[in-house]
Each structure stands twice: as structure tokens, then as C-alpha cells.
KEKOLPA-811678 format. One line per field, with one value per residue: residue in three letters; z, y, x of N, C-alpha, C, O in turn. Coordinates in steps of 0.001 Angstrom, whole numbers, plus 500000, padded with zeros to 6 digits. Each point is the difference from the previous one (the first is absolute). Example, Ala and Ser with C-alpha at 12.3 -4.5 7.8 and 13.67 -1.06 7.14 Angstrom:
residu (Ala, Ser)
n.up (507800, 498615)
n.north (494310, 501069)
n.east (513190, 498614)
ca.up (500000, 500060)
ca.north (501190, 501190)
ca.east (499110, 500820)
c.up (500000, 500730)
c.north (501200, 501090)
c.east (500900, 499230)
o.up (500665, 500169)
o.north (499981, 501108)
o.east (501036, 500509)
***
This chain:
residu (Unk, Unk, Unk, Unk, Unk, Unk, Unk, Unk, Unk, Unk, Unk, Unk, Unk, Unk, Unk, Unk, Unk, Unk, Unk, Unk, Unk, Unk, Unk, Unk, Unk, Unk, Unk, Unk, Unk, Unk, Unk, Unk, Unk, Unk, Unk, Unk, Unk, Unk, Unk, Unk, Unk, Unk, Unk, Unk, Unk, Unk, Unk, Unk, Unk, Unk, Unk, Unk, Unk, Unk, Unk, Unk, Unk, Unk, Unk, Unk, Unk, Unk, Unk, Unk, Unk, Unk, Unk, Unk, Unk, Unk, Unk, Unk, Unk, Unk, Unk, Unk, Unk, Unk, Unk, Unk, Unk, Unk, Unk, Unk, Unk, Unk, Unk, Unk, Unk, Unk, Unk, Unk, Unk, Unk, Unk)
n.up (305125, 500236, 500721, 500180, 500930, 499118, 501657, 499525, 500837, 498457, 501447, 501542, 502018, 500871, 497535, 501526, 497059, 501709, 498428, 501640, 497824, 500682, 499651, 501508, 498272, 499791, 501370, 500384, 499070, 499730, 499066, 501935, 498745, 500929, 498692, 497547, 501049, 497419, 500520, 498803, 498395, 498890, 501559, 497492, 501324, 501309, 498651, 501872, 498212, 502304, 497911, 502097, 498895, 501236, 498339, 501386, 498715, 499819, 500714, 498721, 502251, 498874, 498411, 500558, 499445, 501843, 502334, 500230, 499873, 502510, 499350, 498384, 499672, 501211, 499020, 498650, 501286, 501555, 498390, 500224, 502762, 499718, 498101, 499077, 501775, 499595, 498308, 499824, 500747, 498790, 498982, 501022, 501107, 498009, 501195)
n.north (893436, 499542, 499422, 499146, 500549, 499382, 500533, 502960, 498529, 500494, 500207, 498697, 499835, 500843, 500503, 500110, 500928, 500700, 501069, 499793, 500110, 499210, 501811, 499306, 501243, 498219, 500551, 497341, 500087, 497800, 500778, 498268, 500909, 498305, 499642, 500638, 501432, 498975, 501490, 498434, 501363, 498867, 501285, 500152, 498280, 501062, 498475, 500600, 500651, 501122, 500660, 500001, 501003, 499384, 501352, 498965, 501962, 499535, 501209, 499757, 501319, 498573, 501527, 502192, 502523, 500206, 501072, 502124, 501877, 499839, 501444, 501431, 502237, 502112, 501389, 501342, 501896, 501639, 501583, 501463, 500780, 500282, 500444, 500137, 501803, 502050, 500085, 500011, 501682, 501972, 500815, 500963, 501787, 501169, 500409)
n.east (265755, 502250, 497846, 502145, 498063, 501839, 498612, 500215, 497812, 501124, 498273, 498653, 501793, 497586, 499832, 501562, 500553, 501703, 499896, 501095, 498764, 502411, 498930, 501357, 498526, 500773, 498028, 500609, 498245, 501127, 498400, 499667, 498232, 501746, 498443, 500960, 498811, 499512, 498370, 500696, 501143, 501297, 501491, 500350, 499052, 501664, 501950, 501152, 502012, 500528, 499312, 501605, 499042, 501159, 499908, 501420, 499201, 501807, 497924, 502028, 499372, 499371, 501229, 499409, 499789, 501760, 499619, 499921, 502248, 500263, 497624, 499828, 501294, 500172, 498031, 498989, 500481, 499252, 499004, 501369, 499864, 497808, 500829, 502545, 500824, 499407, 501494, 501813, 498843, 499796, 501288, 501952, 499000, 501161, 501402)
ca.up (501019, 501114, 501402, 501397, 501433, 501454, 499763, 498938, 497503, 499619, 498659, 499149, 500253, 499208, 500412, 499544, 500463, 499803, 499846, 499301, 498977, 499609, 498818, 499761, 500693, 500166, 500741, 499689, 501050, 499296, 500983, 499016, 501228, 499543, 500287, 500091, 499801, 500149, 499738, 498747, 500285, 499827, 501163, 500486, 501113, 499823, 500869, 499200, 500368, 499737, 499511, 499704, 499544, 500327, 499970, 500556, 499312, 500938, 499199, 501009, 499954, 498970, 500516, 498960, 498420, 499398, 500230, 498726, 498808, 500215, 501187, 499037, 499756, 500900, 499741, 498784, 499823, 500618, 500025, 499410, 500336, 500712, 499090, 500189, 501043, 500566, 499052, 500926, 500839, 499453, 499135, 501102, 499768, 499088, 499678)
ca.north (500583, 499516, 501177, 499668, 500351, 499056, 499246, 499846, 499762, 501353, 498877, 500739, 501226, 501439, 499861, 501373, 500100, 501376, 500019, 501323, 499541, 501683, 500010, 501483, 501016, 499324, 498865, 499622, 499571, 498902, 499179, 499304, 499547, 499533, 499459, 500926, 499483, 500875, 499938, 500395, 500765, 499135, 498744, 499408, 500400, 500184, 500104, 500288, 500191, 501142, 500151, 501833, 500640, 501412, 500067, 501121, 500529, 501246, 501110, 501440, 500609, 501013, 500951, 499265, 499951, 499248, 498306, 499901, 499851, 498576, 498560, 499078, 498571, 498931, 499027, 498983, 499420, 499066, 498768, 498734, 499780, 499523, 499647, 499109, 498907, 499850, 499289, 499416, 499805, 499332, 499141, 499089, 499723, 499057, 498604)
ca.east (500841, 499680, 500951, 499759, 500424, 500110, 498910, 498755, 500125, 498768, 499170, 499049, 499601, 500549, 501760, 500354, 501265, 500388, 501346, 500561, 501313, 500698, 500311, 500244, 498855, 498251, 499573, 498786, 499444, 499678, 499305, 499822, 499273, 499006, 498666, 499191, 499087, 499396, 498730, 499353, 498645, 499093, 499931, 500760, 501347, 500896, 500521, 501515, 500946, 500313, 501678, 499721, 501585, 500248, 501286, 499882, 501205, 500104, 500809, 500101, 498968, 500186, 499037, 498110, 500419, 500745, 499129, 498879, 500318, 500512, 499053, 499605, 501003, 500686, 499044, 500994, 501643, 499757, 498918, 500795, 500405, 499069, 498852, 500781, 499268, 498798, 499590, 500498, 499105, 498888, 500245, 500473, 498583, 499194, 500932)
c.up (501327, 501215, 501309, 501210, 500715, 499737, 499560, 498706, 499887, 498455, 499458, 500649, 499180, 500627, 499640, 500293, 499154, 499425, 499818, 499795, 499878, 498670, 499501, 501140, 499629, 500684, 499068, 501088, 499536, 501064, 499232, 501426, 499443, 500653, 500262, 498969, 500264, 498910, 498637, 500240, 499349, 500744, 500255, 500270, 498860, 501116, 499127, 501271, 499286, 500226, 500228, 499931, 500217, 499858, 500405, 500053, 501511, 499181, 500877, 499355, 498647, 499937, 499096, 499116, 499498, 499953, 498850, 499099, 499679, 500296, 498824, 499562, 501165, 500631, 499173, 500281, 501306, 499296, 498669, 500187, 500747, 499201, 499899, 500834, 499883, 498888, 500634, 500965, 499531, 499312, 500901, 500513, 499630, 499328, 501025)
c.north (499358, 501093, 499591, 500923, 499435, 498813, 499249, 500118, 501059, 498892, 500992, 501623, 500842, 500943, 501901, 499990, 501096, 500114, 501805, 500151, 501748, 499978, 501890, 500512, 499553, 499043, 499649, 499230, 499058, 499285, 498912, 498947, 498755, 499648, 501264, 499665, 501408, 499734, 500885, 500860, 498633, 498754, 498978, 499989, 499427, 499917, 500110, 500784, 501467, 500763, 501367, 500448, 501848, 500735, 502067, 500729, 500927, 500611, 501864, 500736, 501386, 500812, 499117, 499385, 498953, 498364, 499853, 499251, 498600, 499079, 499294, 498758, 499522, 498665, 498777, 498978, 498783, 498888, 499528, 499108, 498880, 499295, 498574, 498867, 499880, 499089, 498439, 499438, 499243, 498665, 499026, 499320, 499212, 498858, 498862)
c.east (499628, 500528, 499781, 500712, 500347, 499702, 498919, 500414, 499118, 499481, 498826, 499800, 500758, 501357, 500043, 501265, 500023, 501398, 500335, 501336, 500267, 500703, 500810, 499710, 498995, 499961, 499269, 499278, 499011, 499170, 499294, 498663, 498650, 498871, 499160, 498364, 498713, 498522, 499826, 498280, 498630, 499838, 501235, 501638, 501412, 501086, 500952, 500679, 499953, 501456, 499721, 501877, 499923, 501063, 500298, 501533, 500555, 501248, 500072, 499286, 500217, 498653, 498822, 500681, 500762, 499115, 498726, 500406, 500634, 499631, 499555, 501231, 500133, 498960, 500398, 500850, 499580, 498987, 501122, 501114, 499446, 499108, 500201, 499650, 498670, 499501, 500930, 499697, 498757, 500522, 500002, 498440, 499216, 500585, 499687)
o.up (500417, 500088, 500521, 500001, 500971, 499150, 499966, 499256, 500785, 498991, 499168, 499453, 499407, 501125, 499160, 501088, 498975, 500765, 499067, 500734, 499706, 499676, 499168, 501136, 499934, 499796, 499332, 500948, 499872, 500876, 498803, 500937, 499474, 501191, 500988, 499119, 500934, 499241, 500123, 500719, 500412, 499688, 501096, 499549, 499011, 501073, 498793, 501140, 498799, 500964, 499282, 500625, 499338, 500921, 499488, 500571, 500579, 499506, 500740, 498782, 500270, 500614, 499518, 499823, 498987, 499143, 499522, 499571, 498876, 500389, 500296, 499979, 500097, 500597, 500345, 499586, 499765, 500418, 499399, 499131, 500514, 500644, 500317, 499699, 500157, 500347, 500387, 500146, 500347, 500392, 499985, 499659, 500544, 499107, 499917)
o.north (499952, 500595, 500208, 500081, 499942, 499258, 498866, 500505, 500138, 499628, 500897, 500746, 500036, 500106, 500519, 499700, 500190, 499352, 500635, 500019, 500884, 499108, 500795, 499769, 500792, 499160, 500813, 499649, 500539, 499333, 500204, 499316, 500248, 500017, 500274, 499145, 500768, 499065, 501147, 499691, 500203, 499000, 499550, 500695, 499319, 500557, 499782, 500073, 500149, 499965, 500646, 499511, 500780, 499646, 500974, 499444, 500569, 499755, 500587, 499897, 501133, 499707, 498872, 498838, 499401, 499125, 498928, 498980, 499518, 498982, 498813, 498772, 498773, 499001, 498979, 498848, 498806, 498842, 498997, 499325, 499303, 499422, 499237, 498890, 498838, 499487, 499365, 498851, 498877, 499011, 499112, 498826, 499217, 499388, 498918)
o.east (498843, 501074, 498904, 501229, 499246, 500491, 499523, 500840, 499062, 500600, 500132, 499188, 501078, 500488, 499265, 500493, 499345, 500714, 499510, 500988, 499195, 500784, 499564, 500412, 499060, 500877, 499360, 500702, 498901, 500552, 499796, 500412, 498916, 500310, 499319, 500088, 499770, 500255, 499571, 499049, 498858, 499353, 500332, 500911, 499730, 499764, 499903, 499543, 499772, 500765, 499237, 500941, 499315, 500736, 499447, 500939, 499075, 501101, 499211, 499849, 500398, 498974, 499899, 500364, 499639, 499874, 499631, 499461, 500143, 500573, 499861, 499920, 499996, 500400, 500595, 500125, 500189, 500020, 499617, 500553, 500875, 499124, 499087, 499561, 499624, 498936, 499019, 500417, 499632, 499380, 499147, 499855, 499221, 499413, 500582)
***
């Protein structure tokens, strides 16, 4: 992927892009930030690219009961709506 500002070539800096994709009544919120970097508990270091995906339902305020009885599928339903890309992503990655 190449990404230029203007000007600038974005080459080896670290890059954060956000997309919030509407889908219905769910925001997803796809963030994608590279030259992240971090220390294994036996010392050694690691660099890569972190993939956070967030996906957020707004929904009208129903009483407890009904939201109890609707938070496991309506769970579900977003992580299979989302699973798709996030394997995608990876794939995209490691290629």
C-alpha cells in the first residue's frame, strides 16, 4: 500500500487509519496502526501491525429484561458480522 499527503510519501513512518464504516444500527470502528512494537516476557522484541475492530449497536433503551434477553444473540450476530473482515485483514498481513 502506498499513501501520500501532498507531498509526503508516508515510507517507513508509522501510520494510524481509522475508518467508521455504518452498517444499519451498528458503527464499526476499523482502526489499522502500524510500527507498533512490543517486549516478550523472555526479552525479546517484536514489531508488527495492530488490527483493533470495534463494533458498536445503538439501540433504543429497552427495559433490563428485554436487553438481558437480547444481549447474547445480538452479541453473536455482531461477532458474525465482523469475523469475515477481521480474518481478511489478517490474511491481507500475511501475504
Amino acid at each position: 500500500m502506498g499513501i501520500t499527503l501532498g507531498p509526503v510519501e508516508v515510507k517507513d513512518d508509522a501510520v494510524n487509519i481509522r475508518v467508521d464504516q455504518i452498517d444499519n444500527d451498528i458503527v464499526h470502528v476499523l482502526s489499522l496502526i502500524t510500527g507498533a512494537s512490543g517486549q516478550l516476557p523472555n526479552g525479546n522484541t517484536f514489531h508488527g501491525v495492530v488490527v483493533d475492530i470495534n463494533s458498536i449497536r445503538n439501540i433504543n433503551q429497552p427495559d433490563l429484561a428485554t436487553f438481558e434477553a437480547e444481549l447474547e444473540p445480538s452479541l453473536e450476530q455482531l461477532w458474525q458480522k465482523k469475523q469475515g473482515d477481521i480474518f481478511q485483514l489478517l490474511n491481507i498481513y500475511n501475504n
